[in-house]
NUFIVO-391331 format. One record per atom (N, C-alpha, C): x, y, z; residue in three letters. Coordinates in steps of 0.02 Angstrom, whole numbers, plus 50000, padded with zeros to 5 digits. Example, Ala and Ser with C-alpha at 12.3 -4.5 7.8 and 13.67 -1.06 7.14 Angstrom:
506604971650390ALA
506154977550390ALA
506604983550390ALA
506424988850354SER
506844994750357SER
506455000250394SER
***
This chain:
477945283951686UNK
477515278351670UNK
476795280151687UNK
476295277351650UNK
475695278951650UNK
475415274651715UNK
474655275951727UNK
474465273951794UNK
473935268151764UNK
474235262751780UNK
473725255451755UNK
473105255751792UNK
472925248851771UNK
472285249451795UNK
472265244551865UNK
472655242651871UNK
473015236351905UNK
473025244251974UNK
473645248351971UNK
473605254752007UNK
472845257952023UNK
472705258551982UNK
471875262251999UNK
471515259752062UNK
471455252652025UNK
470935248652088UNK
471335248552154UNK
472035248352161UNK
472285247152222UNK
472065255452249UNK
472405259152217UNK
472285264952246UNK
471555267952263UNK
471095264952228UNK
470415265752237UNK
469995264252295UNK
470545259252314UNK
470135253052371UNK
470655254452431UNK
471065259052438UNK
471365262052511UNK
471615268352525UNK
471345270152470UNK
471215277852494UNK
470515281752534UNK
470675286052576UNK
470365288852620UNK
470595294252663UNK
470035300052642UNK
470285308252668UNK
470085312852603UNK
470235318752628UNK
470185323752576UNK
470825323252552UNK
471655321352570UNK
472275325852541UNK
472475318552510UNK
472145311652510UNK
472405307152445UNK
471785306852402UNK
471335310052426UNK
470765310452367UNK
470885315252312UNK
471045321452337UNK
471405325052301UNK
471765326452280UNK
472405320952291UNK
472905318152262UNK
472685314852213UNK
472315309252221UNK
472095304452151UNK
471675309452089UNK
471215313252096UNK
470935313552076UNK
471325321652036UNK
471955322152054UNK
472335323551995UNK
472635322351955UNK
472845315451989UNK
473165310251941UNK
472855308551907UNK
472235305651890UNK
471925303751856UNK
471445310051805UNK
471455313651828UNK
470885318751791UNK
471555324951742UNK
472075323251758UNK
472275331851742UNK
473015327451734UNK
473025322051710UNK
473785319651653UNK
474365319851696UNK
474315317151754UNK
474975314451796UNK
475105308551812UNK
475735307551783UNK
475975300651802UNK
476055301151889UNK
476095294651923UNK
476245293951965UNK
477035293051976UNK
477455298852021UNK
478085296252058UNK
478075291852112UNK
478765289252107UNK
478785284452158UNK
478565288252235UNK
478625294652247UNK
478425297952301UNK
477685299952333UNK
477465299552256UNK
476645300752274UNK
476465294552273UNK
476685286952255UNK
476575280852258UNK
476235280152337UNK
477145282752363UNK
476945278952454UNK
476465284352469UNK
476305290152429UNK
476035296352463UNK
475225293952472UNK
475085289852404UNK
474255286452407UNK
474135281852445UNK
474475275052469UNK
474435272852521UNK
474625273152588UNK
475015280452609UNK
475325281952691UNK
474485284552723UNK
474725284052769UNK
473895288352830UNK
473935294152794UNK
473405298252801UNK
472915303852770UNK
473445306452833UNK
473635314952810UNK
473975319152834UNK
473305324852869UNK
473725324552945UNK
473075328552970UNK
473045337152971UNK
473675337052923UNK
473745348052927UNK
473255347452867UNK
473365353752880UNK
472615355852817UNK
472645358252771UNK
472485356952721UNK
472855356552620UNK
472345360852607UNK
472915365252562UNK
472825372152526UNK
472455370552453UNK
472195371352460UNK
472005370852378UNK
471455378452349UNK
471785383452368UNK
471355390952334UNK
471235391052250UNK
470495393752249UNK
470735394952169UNK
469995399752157UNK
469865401152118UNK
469425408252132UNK
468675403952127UNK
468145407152161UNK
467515404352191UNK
467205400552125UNK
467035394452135UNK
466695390152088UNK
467065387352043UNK
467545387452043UNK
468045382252021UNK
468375379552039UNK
468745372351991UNK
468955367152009UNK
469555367852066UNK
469835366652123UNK
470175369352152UNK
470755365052175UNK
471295365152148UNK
471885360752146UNK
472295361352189UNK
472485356752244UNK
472725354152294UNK
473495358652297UNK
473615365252301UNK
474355369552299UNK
474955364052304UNK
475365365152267UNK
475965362052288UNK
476535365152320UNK
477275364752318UNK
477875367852348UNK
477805376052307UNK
477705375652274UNK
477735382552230UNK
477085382652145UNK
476785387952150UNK
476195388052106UNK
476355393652068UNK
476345391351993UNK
476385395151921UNK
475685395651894UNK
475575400751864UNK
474925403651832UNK
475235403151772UNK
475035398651705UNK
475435401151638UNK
474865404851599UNK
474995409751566UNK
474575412951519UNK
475165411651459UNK
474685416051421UNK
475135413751338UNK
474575418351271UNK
474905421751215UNK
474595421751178UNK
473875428051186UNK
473955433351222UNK
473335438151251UNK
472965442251184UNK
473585444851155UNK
473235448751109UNK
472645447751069UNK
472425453751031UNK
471895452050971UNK
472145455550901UNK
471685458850863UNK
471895460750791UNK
472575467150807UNK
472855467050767UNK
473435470550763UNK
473145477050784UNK
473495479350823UNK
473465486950862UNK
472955486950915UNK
472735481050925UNK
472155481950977UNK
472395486551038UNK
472075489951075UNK
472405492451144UNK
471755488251184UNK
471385484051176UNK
471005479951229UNK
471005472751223UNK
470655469551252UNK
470635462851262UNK
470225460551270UNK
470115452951230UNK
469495449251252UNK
469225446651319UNK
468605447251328UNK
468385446851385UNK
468715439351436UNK
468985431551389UNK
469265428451422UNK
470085430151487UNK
470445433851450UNK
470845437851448UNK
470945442051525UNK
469935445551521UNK
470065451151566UNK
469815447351634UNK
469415441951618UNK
469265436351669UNK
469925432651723UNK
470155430351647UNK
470885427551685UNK
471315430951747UNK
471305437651707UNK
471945442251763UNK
471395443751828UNK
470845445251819UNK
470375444251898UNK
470305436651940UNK
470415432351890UNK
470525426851949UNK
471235425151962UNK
471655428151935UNK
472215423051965UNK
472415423452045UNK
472235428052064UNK
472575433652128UNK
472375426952179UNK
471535423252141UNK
471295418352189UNK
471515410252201UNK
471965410052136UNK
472435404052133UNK
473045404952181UNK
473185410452211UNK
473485411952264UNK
474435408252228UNK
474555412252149UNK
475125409752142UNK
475905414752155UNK
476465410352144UNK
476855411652165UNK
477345418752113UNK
477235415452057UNK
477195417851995UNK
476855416351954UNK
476745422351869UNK
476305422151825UNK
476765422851780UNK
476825415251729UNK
477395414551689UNK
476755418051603UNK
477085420551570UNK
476825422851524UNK
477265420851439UNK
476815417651406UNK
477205414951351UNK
477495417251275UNK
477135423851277UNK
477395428751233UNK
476445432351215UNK
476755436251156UNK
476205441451122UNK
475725443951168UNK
476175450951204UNK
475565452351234UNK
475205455751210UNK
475665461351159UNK
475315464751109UNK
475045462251067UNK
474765467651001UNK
474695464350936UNK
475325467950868UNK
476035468550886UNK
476295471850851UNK
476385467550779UNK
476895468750759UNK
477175463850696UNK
476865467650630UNK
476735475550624UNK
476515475750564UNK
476935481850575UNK
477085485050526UNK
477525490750513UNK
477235497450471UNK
476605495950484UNK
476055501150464UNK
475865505250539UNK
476135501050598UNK
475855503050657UNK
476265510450681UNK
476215514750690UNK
476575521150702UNK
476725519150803UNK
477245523750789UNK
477505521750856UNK
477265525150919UNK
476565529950911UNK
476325530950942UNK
475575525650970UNK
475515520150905UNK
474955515250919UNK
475305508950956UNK
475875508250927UNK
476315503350985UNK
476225506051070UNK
476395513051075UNK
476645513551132UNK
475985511051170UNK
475195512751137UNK
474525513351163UNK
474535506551174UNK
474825502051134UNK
474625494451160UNK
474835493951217UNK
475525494851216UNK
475895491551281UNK
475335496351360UNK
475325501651342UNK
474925506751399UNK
474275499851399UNK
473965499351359UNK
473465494451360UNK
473545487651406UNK
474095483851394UNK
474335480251416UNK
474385480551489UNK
474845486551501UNK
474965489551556UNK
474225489551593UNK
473765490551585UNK
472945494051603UNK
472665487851640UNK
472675481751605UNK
472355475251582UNK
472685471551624UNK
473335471251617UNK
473835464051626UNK
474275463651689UNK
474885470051665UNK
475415469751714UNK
475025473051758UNK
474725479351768UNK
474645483851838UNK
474195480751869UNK
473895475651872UNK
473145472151912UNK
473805467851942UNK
474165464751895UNK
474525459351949UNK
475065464151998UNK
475355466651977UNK
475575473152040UNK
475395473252091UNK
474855475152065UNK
474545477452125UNK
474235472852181UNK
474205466252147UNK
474155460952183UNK
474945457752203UNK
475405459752192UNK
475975458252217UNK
476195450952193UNK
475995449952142UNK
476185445152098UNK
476595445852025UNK
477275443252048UNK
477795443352014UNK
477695438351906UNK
477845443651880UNK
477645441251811UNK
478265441051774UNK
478495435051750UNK
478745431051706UNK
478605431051628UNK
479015433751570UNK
478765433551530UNK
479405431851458UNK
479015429151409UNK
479635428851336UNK
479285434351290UNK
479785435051240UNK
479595441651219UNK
479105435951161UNK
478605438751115UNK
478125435551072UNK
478215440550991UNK
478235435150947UNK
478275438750883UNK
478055445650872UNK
477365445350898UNK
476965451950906UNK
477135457850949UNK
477495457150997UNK
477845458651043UNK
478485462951008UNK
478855458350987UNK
479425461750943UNK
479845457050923UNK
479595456250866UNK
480065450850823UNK
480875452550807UNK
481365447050818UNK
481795448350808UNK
482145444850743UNK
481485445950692UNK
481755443050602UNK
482295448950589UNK
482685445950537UNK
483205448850505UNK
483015449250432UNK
483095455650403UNK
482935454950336UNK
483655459750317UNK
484075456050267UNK
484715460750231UNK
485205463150276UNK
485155458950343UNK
485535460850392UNK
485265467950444UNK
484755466450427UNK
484395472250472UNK
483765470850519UNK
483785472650555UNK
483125471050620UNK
482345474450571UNK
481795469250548UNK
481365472050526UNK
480775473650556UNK
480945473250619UNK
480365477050665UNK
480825479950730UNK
481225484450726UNK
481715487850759UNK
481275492650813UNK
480785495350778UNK
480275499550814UNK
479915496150872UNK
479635490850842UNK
479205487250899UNK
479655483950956UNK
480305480450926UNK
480815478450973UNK
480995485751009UNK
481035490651002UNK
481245495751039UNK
480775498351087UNK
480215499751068UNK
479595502451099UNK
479425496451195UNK
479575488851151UNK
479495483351203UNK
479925486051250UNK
480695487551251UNK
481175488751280UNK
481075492851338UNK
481015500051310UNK
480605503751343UNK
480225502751397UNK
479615500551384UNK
479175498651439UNK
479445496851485UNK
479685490051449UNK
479955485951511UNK
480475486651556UNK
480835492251542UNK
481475495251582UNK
481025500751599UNK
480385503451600UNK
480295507951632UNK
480065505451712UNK
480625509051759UNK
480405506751821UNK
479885506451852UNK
479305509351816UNK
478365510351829UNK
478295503251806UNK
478645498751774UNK
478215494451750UNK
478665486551772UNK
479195485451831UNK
479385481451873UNK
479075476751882UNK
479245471651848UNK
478885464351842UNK
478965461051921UNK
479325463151960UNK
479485461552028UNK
479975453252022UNK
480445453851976UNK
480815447651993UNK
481525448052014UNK
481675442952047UNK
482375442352060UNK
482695441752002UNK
482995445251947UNK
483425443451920UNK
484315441451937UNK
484305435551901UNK
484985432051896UNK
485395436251845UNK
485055437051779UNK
485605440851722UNK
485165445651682UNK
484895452551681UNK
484555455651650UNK
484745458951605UNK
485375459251567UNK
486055465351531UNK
485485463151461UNK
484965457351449UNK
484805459751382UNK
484185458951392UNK
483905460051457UNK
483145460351466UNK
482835465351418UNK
482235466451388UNK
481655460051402UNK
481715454651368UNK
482305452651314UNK
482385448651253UNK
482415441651282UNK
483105442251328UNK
483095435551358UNK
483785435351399UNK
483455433851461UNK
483745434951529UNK
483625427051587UNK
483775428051649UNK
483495422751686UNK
483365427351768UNK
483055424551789UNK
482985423951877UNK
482675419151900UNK
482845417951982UNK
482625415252008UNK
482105416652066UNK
481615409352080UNK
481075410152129UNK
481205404552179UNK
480965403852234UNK
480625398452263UNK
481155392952237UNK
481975392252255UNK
482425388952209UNK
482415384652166UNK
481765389752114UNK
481885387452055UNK
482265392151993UNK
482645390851938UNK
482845394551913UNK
482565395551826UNK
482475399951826UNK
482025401251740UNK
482475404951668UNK
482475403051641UNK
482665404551588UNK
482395406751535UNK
482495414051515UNK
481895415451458UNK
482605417551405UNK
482415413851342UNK
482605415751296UNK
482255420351248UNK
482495422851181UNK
481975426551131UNK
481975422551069UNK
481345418251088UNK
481275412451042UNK
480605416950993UNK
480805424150993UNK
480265428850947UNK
480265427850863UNK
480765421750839UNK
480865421050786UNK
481225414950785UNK
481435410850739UNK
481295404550725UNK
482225401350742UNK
482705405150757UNK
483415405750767UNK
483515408850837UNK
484015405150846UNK
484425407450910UNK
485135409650887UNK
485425417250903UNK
485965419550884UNK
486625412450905UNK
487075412450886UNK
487605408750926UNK
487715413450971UNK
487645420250971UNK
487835423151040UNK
487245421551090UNK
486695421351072UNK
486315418451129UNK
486365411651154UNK
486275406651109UNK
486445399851122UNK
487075399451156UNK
487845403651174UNK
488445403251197UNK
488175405951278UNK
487695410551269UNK
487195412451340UNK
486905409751375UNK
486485407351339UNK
486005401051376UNK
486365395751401UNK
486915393051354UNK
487465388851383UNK
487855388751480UNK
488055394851437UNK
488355397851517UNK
487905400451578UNK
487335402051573UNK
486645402051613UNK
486645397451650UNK
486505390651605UNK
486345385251637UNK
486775379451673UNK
487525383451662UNK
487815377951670UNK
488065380051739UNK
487905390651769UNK
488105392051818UNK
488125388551868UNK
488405391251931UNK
487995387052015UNK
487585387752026UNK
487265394252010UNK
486535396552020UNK
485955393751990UNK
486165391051918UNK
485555384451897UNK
485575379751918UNK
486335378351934UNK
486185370151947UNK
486185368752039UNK
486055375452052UNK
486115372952134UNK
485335372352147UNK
485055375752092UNK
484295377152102UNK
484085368952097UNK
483435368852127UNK
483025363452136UNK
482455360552077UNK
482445363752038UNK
482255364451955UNK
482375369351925UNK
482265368451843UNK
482595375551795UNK
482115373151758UNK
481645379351736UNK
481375379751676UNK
481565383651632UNK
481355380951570UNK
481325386451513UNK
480835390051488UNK
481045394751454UNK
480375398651433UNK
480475401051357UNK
479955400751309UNK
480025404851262UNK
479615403851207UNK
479505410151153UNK
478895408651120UNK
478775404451073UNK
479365403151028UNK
478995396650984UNK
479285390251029UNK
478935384450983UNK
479005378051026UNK
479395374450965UNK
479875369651024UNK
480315365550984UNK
480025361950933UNK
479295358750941UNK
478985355350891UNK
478305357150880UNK
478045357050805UNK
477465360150789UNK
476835354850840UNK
476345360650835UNK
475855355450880UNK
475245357150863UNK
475065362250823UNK
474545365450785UNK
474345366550719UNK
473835364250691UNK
473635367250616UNK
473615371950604UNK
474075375550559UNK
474235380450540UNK
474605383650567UNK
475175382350608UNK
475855381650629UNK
476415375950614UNK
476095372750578UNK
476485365550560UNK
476895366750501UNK
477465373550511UNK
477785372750442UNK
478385375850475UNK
479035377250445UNK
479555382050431UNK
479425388450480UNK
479685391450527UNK
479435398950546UNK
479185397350591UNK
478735391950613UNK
478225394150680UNK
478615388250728UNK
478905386450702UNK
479345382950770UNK
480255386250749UNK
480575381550832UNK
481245382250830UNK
481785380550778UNK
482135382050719UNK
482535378450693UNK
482915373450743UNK
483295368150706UNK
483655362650761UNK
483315359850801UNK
482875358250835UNK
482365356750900UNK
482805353850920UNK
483065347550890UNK
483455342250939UNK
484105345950976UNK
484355349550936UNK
484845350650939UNK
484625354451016UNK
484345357051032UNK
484085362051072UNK
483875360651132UNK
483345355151108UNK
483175350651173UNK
483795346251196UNK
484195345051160UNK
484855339951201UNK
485045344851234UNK
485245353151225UNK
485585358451250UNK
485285358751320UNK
484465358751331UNK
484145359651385UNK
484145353451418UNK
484165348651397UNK
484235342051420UNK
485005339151474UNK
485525343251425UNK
486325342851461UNK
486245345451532UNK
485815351251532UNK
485705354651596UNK
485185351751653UNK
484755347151639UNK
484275344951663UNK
483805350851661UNK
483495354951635UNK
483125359651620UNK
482445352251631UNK
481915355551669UNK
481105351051688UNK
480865351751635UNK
480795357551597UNK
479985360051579UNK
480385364151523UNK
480065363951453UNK
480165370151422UNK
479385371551401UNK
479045379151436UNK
478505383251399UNK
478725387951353UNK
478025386451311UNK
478065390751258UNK
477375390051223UNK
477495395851186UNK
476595399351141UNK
476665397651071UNK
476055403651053UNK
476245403850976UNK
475735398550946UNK
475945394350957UNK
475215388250912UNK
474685389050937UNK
474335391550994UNK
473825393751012UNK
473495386251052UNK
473735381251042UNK
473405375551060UNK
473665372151118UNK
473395369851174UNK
473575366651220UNK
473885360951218UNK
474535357051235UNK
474625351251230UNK
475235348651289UNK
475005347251328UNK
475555345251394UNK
475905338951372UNK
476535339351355UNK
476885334951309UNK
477385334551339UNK
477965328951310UNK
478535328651334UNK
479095324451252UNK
479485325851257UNK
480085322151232UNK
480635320951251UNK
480955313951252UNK
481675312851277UNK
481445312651351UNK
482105318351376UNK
482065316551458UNK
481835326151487UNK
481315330151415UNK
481115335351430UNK
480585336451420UNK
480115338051485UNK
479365340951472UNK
479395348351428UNK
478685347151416UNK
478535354151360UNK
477755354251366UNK
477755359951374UNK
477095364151423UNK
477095366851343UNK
476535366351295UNK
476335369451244UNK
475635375251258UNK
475665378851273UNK
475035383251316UNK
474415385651247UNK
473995385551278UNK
473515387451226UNK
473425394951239UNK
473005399151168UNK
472975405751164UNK
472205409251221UNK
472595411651259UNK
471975416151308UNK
471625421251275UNK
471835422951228UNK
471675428851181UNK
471295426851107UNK
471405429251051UNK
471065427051022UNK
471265422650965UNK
470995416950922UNK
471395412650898UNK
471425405650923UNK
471285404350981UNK
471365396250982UNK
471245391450906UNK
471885386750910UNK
471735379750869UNK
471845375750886UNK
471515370050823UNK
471525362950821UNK
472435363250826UNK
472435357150894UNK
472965350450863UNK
472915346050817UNK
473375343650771UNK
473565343350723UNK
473385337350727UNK
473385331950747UNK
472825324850724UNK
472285324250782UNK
471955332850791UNK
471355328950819UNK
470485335450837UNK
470005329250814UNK
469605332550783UNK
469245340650846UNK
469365339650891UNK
469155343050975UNK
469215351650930UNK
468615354050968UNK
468645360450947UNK
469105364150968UNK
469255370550960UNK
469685374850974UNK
469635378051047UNK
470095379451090UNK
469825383651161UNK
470235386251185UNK
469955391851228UNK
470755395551260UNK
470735393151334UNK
471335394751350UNK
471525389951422UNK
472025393951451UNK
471965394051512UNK
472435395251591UNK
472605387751605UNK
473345387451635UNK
473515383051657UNK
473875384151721UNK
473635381751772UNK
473935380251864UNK
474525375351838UNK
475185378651876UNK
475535371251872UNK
475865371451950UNK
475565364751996UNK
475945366452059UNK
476465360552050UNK
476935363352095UNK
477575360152086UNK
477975355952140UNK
478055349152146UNK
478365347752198UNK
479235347052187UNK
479575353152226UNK
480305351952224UNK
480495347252247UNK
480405344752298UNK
480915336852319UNK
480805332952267UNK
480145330452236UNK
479975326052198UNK
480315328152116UNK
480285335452110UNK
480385338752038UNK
479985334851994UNK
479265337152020UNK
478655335851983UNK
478265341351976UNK
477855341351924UNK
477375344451898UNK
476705344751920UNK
476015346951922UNK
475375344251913UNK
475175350751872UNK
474945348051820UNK
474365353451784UNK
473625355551783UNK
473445359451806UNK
472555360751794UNK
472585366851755UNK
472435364351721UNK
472045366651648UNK
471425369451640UNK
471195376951642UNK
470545377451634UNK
470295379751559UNK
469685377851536UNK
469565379851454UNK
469305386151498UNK
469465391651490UNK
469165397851466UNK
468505399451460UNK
468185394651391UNK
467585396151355UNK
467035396151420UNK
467315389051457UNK
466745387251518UNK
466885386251577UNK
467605387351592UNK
467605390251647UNK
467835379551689UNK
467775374751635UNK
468075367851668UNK
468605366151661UNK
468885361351671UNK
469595359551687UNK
469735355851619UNK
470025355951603UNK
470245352351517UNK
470365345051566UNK
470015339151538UNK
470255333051537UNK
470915328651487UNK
471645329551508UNK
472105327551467UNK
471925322051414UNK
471695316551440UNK
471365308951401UNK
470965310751372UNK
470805317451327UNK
470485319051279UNK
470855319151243UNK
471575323651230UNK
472145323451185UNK
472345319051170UNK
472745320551109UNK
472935314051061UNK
473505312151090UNK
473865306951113UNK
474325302251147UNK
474775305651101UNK
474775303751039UNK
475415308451013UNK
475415313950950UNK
475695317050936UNK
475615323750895UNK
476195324350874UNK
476075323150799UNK
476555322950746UNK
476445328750681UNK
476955332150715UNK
476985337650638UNK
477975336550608UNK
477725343450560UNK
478255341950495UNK
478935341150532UNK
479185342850586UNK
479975342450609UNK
480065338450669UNK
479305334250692UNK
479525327450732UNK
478985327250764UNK
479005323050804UNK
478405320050852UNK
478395321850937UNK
477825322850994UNK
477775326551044UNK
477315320851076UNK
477445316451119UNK
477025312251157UNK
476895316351210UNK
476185314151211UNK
475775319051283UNK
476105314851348UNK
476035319751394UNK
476665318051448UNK
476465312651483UNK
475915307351503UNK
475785304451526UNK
476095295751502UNK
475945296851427UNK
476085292751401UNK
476945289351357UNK
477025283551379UNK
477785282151335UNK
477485281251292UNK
478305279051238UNK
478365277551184UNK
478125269851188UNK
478345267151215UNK
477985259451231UNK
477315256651227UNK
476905261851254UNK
476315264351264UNK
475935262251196UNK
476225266051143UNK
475835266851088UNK
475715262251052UNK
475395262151026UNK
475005255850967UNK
475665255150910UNK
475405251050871UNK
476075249550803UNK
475835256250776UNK
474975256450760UNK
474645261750713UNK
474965270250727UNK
475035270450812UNK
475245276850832UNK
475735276550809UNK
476295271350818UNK
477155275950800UNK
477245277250734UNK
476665273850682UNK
476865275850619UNK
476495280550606UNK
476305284450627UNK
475955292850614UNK
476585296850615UNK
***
């Protein structure tokens, strides 16, 4: 439920301290509903230990929670690039100062997907990659999370045959090369990097290879049994991960191909499990959304490409997103930074709801109740 205004003023008029100021003023600025936990949390006495909130010098600096995710998404540039845009090379120097737990990554790190690329310009990306991305966080001892990305290595089928077999192979590689140890606990790795799970901080993650618009039934019979282990469900949340998104949320992603076939079908699958959160890339556009009884972290492109959401006029921008997490509560908070300038994306800029061709995505703050007659018929 959204935070009235009736809520505001109370909370306005007895709060006092830095750790419910900075409590409110995420609720309100950065698209969080209030739980019943942070309810009594805004009116109990101001807590006198001393709240973490790191994040690299001159920026907005968000109050840490039980466990802190860095999401990136979307890095690459023109096909074969071996570098990166300067937002990109910014990002991986500040995260070390967000002081997170993990760095969940939403696909394309490369720029593969063309079959003109010789497999000696693949390998230069990933080395690139390697240069830029993974070895800075290494070396900062920050564990990276990732789904594989179309560009990355698509897993289309053409005539019963893998039509980017090279780039899916080349990905493989890397990533089983023990120089290049993402540092995670894995739970099930037998088809890493495609799609595997581990766990952190007892939470449990799930990456599928949502690198194409189908899920094998042998994967979907996987993911099944993943989630239904002791090990997911003893965990204290389960996310998902993967590159396209159940529902379109971008212009010029709003067709056939750039999302999941089935969504519903998919989201009830993650839903049976209580799965929190499903992230995912690919549309390039930011949109902290939810459907049913499942959030969906839509990440915008760090790289190059940002777009418009699909009913709304706001320019294009690339974005990092903080998500700290409270496990008892199995809550969220998002800070959002645009890239371009370095501020915090204000959620109550986005459109309440976002409707493309295979269904509708209410921004997470807001119900269905919520909406106008005018909204539900969009």
């Amino acid at each position: 439920m959204g935070v009235s205004r009736r809520q505001l003023l109370i909370a306005g008029g007895t709060l006092g301290g830095l750790g419910a100021t900075s409590l409110l003023h995420q609720v309100f600025s950065q698209n969080k509903a209030l739980s019943p936990q942070e309810s009594v949390a805004l009116n109990a006495p101001v807590a006198q230990s001393p709240i973490s909130s790191p994040a690299p010098k001159g920026l907005t600096a968000p109050v840490r929670g039980d466990v802190r995710i860095v999401v990136i998404s979307d890095l690459n540039s023109q096909y074969g690039s071996t570098t990166y845009e300067k937002e990109v090379d910014q990002a991986i120097a500040f995260i070390p100062d967000w002081q997170p737990d993990l760095v969940l990554c939403g696909g394309d790190m490369v720029a593969g997907q063309k079959n003109s690329l010789t497999s000696d310009q693949i390998s230069a990306m990933w080395e690139g990659f390697d240069q830029h991305i993974a070895a800075p966080l290494r070396q900062a001892k920050i564990p990276l999370g990732f789904t594989i990305g179309n560009h990355d290595g698509s897993g289309a089928i053409i005539q019963g045959k893998m039509r980017f077999q090279k780039d899916r192979d080349l990905a493989s590689n890397y990533w089983n090369n023990p120089r290049h140890n993402p540092g995670l606990t894995f739970v099930d790795k037998a088809k890493f990097p495609f799609y595997y799970s581990f766990s952190q901080n007892n939470i449990f993650y799930l990456v599928w290879d949502a690198s194409t618009d189908r899920l094998s039934e042998e994967q979907l019979s996987w993911v099944e049994k993943s989630l239904a282990s002791a090990t997911a469900q003893s965990a204290k949340m389960r996310i998902a991960i993967g590159h396209l998104p159940l529902y379109a949320v971008a212009i010029g992603r709003n067709t056939a191909g750039n999302v999941l076939a089935n969504p519903d079908k998919l989201r009830t699958l993650l839903e049976k499990y209580h799965v929190h959160t499903y992230i995912s890339g690919h549309h390039h556009a930011y949109f902290p959304g939810k459907r049913g009884e499942l959030e969906l972290l839509q990440t915008g492109a760090l790289g190059s490409g940002p777009r418009k959401l699909i009913n709304s006029q706001q320019q294009p921008f690339k974005t990092l997103t903080v998500v700290d997490i409270n496990l008892n509560a199995e809550s969220t908070i998002y800070t959002t930074y645009n890239m371009n300038n370095l501020s915090v994306v204000d959620s109550q800029m986005l459109p309440r709801i976002v409707v493309g061709y295979n269904g509708w995505v209410l921004r997470r703050d807001v119900n269905w109740e919520d909406l106008t007659p005018q909204e539900r018929k969009t």
